[in-house]
DRENKE-923468 format. One record per residue: x, y, z of N, C-alpha, C in turn. Coordinates in steps of 0.05 Angstrom, whole numbers, plus 5000, padded with zeros to 4 digits. Each point is the difference from the previous one (the first is absolute). Example, Ala and Ser with C-alpha at 12.3 -4.5 7.8 and 13.67 -1.06 7.14 Angstrom:
// DRENKE-923468
526448865156498250245000501850245000/499350214986501650245001498550225014/
// end
This chain:
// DRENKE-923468
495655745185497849984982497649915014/497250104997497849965013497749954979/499049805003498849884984496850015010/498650275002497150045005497949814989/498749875012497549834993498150134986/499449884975498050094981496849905015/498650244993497049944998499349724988/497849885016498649724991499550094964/500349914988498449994975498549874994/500349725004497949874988500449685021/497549965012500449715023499849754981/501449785002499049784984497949925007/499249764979497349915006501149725004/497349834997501349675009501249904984/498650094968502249904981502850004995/500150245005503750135000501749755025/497950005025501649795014500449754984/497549914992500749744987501850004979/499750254980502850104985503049925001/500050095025502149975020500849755008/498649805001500849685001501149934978/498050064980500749894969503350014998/500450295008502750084986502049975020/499449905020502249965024500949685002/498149824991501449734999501049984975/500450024980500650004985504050105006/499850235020502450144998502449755017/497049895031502549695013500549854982/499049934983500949794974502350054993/500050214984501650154987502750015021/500250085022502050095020500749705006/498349755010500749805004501749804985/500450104960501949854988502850195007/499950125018503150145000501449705024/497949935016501249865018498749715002/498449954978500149715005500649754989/502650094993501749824988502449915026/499550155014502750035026500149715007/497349755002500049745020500249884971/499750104967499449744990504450014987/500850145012503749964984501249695009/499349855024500849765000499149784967/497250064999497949844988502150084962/499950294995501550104971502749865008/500850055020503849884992500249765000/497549755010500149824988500049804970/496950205002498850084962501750074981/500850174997500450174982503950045005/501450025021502249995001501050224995/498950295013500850244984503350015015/501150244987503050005022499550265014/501150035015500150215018498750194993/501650124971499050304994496649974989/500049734985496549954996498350065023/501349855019497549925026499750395006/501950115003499150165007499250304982/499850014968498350114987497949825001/499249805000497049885003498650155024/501750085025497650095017500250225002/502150274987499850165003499150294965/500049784978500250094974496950204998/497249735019498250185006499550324998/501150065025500250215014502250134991/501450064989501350224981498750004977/498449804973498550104984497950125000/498650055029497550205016501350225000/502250035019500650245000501150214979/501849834975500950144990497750104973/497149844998498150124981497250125018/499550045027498950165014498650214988/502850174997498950274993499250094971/501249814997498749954957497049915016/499749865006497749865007497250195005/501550245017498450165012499050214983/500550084991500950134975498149964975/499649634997498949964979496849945010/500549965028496650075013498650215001/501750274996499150225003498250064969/502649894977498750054969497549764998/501049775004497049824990497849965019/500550055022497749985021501749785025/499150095020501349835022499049744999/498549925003497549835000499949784982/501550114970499749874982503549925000/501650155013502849845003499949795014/498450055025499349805030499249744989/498249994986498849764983501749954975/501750074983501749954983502549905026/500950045015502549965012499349645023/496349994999499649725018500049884987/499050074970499449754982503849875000/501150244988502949805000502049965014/498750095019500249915029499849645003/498449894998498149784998501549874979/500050054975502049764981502050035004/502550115005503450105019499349765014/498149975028499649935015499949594993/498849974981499849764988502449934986/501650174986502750034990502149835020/500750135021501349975021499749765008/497349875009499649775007500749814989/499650024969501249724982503550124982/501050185018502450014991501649695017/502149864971501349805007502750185005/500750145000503350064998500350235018/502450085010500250295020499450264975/502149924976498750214984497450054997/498649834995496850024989498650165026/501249855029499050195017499450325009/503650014992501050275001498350204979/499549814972499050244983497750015014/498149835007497149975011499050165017/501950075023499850195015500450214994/501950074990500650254981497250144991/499149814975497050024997497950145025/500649865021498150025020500250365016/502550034993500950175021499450274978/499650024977498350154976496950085006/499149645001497450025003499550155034/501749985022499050065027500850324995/501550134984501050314996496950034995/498249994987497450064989497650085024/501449865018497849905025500350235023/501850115006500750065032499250354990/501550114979498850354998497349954982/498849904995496249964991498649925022/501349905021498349955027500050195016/502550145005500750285018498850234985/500750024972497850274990497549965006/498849804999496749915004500150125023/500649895017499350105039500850324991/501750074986500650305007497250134983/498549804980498450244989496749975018/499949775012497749865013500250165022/501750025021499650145017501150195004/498450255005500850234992499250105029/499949955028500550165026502349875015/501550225009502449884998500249685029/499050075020499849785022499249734980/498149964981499049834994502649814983/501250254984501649924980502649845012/500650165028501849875020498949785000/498149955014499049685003501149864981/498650014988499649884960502849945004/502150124987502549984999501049835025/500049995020500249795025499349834984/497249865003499749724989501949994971/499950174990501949894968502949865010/501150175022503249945010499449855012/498649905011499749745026499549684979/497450134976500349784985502849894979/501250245000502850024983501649865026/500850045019501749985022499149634999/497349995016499149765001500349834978/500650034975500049804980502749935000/501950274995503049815002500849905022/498850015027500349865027498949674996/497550044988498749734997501349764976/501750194988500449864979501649715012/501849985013501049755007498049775011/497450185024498549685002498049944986/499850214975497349864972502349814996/502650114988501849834991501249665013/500150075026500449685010496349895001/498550065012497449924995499149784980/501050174969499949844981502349834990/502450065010502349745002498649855006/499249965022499649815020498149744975/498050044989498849864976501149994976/501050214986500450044974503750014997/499950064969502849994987500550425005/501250104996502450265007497450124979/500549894982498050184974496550165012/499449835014497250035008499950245018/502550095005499950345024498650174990/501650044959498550184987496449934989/499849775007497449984985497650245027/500649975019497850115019499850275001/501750114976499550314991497350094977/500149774986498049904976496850035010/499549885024496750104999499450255005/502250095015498750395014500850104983/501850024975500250164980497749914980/498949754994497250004991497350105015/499949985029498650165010499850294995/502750144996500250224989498850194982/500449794985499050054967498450015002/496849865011497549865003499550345024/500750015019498850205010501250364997/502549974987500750324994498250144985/498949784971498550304990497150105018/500249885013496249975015500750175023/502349995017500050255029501650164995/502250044981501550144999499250274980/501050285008500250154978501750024992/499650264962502750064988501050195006/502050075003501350285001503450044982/500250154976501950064989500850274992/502150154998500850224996499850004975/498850304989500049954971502550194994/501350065018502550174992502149935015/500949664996500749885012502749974976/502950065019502449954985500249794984/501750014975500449764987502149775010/499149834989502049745003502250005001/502349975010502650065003501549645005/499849914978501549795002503449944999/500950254991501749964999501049985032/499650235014500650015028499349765014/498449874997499449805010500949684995/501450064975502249834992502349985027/501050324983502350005017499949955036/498150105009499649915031499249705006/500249844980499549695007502649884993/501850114984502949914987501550125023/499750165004501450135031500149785020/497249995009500749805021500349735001/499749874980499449774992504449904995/500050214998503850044988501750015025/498250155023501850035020498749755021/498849964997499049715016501549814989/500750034975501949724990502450025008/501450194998502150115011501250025028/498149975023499249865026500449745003/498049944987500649614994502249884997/501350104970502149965001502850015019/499750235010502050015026499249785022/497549995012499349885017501049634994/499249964972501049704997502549934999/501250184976503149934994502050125012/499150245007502250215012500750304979/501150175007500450184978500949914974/499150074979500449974980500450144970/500349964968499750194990497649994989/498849854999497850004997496950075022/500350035018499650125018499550294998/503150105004501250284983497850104985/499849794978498750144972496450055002/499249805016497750125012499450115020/501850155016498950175019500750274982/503150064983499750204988497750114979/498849894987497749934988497750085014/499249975014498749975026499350345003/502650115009500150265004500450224975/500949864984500150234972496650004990/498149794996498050004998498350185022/500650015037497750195007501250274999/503150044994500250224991498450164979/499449784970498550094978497150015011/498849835018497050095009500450245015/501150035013500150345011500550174991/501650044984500350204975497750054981/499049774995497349964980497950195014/499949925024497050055017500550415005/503150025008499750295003499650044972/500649944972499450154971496950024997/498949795001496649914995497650225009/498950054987497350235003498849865020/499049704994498749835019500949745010/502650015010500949825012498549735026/501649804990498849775007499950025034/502050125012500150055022500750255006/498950155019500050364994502650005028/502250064991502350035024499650185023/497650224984500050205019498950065023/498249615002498450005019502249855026/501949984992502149845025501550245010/499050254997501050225007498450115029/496949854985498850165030499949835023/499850145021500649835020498049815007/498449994994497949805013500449794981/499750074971500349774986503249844992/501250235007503149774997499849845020/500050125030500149885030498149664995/498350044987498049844998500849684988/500850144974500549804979503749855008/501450135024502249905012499549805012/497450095024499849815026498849714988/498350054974498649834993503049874989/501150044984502649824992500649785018/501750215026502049835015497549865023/497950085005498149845018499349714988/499750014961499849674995502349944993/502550014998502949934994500349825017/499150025030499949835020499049804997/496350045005499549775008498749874972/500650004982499649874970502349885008/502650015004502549894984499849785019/499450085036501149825018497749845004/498249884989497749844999500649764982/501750054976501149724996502349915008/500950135022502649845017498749855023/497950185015498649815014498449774994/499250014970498349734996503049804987/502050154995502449704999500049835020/500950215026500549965023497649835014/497849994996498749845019499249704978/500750034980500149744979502249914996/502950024997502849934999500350015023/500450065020501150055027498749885022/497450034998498249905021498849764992/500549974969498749714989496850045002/498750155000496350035007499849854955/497049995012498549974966499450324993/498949994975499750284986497650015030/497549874998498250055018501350205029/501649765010500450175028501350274989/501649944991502150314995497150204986/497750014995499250184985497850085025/499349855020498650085026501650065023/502549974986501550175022500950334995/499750074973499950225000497350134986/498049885006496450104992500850285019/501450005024497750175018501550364989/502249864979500450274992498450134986/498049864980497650144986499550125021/498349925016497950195021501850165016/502249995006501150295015500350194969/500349904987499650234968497650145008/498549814993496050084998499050195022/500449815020499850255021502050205005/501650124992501950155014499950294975/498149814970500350234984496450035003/498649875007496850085005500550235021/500950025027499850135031501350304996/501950024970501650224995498450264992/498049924986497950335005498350045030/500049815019499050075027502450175014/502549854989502650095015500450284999/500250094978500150344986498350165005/497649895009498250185014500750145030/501049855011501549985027502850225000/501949814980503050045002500250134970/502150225008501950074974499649724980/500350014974501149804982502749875005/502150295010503049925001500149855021/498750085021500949805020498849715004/497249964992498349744992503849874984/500050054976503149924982501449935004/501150235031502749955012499849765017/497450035019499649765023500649664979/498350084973501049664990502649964986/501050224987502649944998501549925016/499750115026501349835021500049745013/497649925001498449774999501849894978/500750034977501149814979501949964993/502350165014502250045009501349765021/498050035031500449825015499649734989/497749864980499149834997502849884972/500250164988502849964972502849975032/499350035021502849985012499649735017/498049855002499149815011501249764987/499850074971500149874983503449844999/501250125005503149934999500649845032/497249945015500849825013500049684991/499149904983499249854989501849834996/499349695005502249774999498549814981/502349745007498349754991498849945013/499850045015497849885032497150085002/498449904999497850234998499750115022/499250214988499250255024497050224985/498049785006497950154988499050195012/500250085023498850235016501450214996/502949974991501150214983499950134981/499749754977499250044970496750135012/497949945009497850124999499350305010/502550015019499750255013500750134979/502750014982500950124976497950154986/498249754989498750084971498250125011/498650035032497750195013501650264999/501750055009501650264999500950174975/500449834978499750034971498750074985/498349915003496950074983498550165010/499849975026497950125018501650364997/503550015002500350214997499750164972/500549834974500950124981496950064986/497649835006497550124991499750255003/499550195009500350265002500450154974/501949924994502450204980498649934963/498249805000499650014971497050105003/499150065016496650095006500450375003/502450115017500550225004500950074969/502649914992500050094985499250074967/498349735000498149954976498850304994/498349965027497750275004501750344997/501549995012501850264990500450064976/501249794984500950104974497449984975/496649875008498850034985498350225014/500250085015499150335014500850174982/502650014999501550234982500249984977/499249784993499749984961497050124992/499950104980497850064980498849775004/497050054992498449724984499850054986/500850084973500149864981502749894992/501550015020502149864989501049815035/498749894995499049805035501349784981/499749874977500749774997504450025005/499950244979502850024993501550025037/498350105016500850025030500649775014/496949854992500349685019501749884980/500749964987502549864985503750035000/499950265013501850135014500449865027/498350105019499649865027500749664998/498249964979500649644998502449884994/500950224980502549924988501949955031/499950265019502549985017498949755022/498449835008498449785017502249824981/499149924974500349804978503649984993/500750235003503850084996501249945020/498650075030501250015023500749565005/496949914999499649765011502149884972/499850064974501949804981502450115008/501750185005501950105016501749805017/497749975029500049875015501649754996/497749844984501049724992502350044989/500250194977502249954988503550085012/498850215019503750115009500049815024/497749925037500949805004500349754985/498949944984501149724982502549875004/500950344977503049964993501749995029/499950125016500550085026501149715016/497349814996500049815017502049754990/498750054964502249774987502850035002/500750234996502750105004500449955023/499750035022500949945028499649635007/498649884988499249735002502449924985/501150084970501249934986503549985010/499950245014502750055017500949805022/496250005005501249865036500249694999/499149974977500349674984502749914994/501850194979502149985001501650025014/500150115019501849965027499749865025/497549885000499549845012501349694994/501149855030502049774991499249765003/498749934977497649744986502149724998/499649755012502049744992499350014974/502949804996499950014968498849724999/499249934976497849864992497550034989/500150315001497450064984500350024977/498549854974499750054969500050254993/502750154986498850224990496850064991/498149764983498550104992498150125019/500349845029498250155017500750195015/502950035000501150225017499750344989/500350024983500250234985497550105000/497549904986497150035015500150095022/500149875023500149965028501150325008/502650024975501250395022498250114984/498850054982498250194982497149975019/498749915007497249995009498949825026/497950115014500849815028498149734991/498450084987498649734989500949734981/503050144991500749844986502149775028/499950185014501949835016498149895020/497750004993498049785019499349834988/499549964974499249824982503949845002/500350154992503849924997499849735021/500150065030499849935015498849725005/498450014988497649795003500849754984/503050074974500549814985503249865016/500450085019503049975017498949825027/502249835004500149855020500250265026/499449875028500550245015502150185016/502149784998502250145008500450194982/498950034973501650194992496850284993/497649814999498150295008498650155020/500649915018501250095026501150325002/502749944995500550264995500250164978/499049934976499250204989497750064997/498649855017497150265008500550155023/501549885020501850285021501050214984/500449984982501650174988498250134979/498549964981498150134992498650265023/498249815020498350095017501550255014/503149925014501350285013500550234971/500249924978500450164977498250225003/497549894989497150044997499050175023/501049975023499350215023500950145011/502750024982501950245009498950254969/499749814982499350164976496950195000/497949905026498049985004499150325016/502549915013500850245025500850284982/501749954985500850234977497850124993/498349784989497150164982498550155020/499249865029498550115015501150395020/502049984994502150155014499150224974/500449984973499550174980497450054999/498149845010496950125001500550125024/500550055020499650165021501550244996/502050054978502050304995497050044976/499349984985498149964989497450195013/498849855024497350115009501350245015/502950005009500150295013500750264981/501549844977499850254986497650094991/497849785004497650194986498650205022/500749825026499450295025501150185000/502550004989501550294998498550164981/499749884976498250184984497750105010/498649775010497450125013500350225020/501750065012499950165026502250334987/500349944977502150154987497250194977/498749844992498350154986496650065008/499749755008497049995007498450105028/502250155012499050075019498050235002/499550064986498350314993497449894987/500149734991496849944984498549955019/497550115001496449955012499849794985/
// end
């Protein structure tokens, strides 16, 4: 497939750039609550006392309620105006945001975010249709879309050192408050630089589908969990079957539907299936394995939120730059091979990763996350721009909500299958590991479920006996670490395979 460059149509002006700010910080915000809760889980499992399966729908509940109302989202920008979703989705954006902060309980959290992860579905296809209707030559639109992925990339990178930053002064609650002025900035400057643009023959609302694609995954993420904590179970069972009888009924639905919520027929063509793959398994990676590294340099290495969140800053900027330099790159190089060179790049850097001890070895961990980022930027800038190339405008929103959806599925993915991955293997290597006796059930059983419970655990034990069971956590934890990292690197190669399997024919 060859994808000929359209005639200039129309050059922006200065406003459209400044346009382009408006709606691009807004999107690191947005991307940055996927990950900046990663340094404050010491601070909640003190607080709040969630158990296992809490701590980890608190940081991952976000990012599956984005993904799974996306394309409703997109959808409903197209009927009421983008513009006027963008500003309906900051405002409650902004109270979620205050929600969260003064939640006392894991539940209150969990729903809070939940909330949040509604209000951020509103945000990411009203920002991407905008750039798609604002700039209309295609080099420019490349740009445009670079900074959107670099500010998207850069926010969930940054999210850990806003997040220790403000540890460092404040209580856990105060992470979400620093979302609150730029979504009032928002409000204050969208209607003034932004335009409207809405389809007036724009599909109807399809809630039901959009039901079912949030019960879907929300069922099989529980169902994960479950295995991962307790072990197989029937309950377990009952939500992964569930799980799959439900996206059976969304797929069946979507092929019946005149105007389906998601059009199947576009995972047929090759540019846009290839697309919306690489984008999957490219954030499955480095979403999931970004809160193993901020355990690991806070449980393991003992740092404050502060250090642990400037030790992995410099992954924003291999984001920023690596998805800014990607329309110089394509000028030069094929797309596939710009793709292939960082997939590989993130391959080596996910294989780095399994060298990792208790010992520090920061020139390791740093080389990692340069090889990581620096490789996998590429892949959400290429293939952003592909799949809103080949969509209509007037149906650009229902497109970028698509596209977003697979960024937003891939990275809640991430968290969620290594999660389970890591607990389960932590959980295993706990129990077979040969601990003196003397430890209180109440702290032992904690202690095999979570590595933080067995540091706090720890802290209440004389030392002969926590000693080794933080040897024993810590070898758990980095054998379990190694698993996850080993699965992001089958991960970035299957998406090279795709890439070099389909995309080799696109200009």
């Amino acid at each position: 497939m060859t994808l000929a460059p359209s005639p200039p149509l129309h050059r922006a002006r200065p406003r459209d750039w400044v346009a382009l700010g408006v709606i691009a910080l807004p999107c690191a915000v947005y991307a940055m609550d996927l990950t900046v809760l990663n340094l404050a889980v010491p601070h909640l499992a003190l607080d709040l006392a969630p158990s296992a399966a809490q701590l980890l729908w608190i940081i991952d509940i976000y990012g599956f309620m984005v993904a799974g109302a996306l394309m409703l989202m997109g959808t409903l920008g197209d009927r009421i105006g983008r513009r006027k979703l963008l500003l309906i989705g900051a405002a409650a954006f902004a109270l979620a945001s205050i929600a969260a902060a003064m939640a006392r309980s894991a539940e209150q959290l969990i729903l809070a975010r939940a909330l949040l992860g509604l209000a951020g579905a509103t945000l990411a296809p009203s920002t991407l249709s905008l750039i798609r209707n604002i700039f209309l030559d295609d080099r420019e639109r490349t740009f445009a879309i670079g900074v959107w992925i670099a500010c998207f990339s850069a926010g969930a990178a940054l999210g850990p050192l806003v997040g220790g930053v403000i540890l460092t002064y404040f209580g856990w609650g105060a992470v979400f408050l620093a979302a609150v002025p730029v979504m009032l900035a928002l409000l204050v400057a969208g209607p003034l630089l932004l335009p409207e643009y809405r389809d007036e023959k724009a599909g109807r609302l399809d809630i039901v589908s959009a039901a079912q694609s949030v019960i879907a995954v929300l069922a099989l993420v529980y169902g994960m969990k479950r295995v991962a904590e307790q072990g197989p179970g029937l309950e377990a069972a009952a939500a992964l079957a569930l799980g799959l009888v439900v996206v059976g009924f969304f797929l069946a639905r979507q092929k019946r539907l005149a105007d389906p919520m998601i059009d199947l027929a576009l995972f047929a063509h090759t540019g846009i299936g290839a697309a919306l793959a690489i984008n999957v398994l490219a954030m499955m990676g480095v979403m999931g394995i970004f809160v193993f590294i901020s355990q690991y340099l806070q449980f393991v290495l003992g740092m404050s939120p502060l250090e642990a969140g400037l030790w992995t800053a410099p992954s924003g900027l291999c984001f920023a730059l690596g998805s800014m330099a990607t329309p110089r790159l394509v000028r030069r190089w094929r797309p596939v091979d710009v793709l292939s060179v960082g997939l590989v790049c993130a391959i080596l850097g996910f294989l780095l990763l399994t060298q990792l001890r208790a010992e520090p070895s920061m020139g390791l961990l740093m080389g990692a996350i340069v090889l990581m980022c620096l490789g996998l930027s590429p892949a959400g800038t290429l293939t952003t721009d592909l799949v809103m190339r080949l969509a209509p405008p007037e149906r650009a929103g229902a497109a970028s909500g698509i596209s977003e959806t697979s960024f937003e599925f891939g990275g809640a993915m991430g968290i969620a299958v290594l999660g389970s991955l890591v607990a389960a293997s932590y959980r295993l290597g706990m129990e077979a590991a040969p601990l003196p006796e003397g430890i209180p059930p109440a702290l032992l059983e904690p202690a095999q479920r979570t590595l933080d419970a067995a540091v706090f655990g720890a802290t209440k034990l004389p030392e002969p006996l926590a000693t080794p069971l933080l040897h024993a956590a810590f070898g758990a934890f980095s054998h379990a670490v190694d698993l996850a990292a080993l699965t992001c690197a089958a991960s970035a190669l299957l998406a090279l395979i795709v890439a070099r399997a389909r995309l080799t024919r696109v200009r």
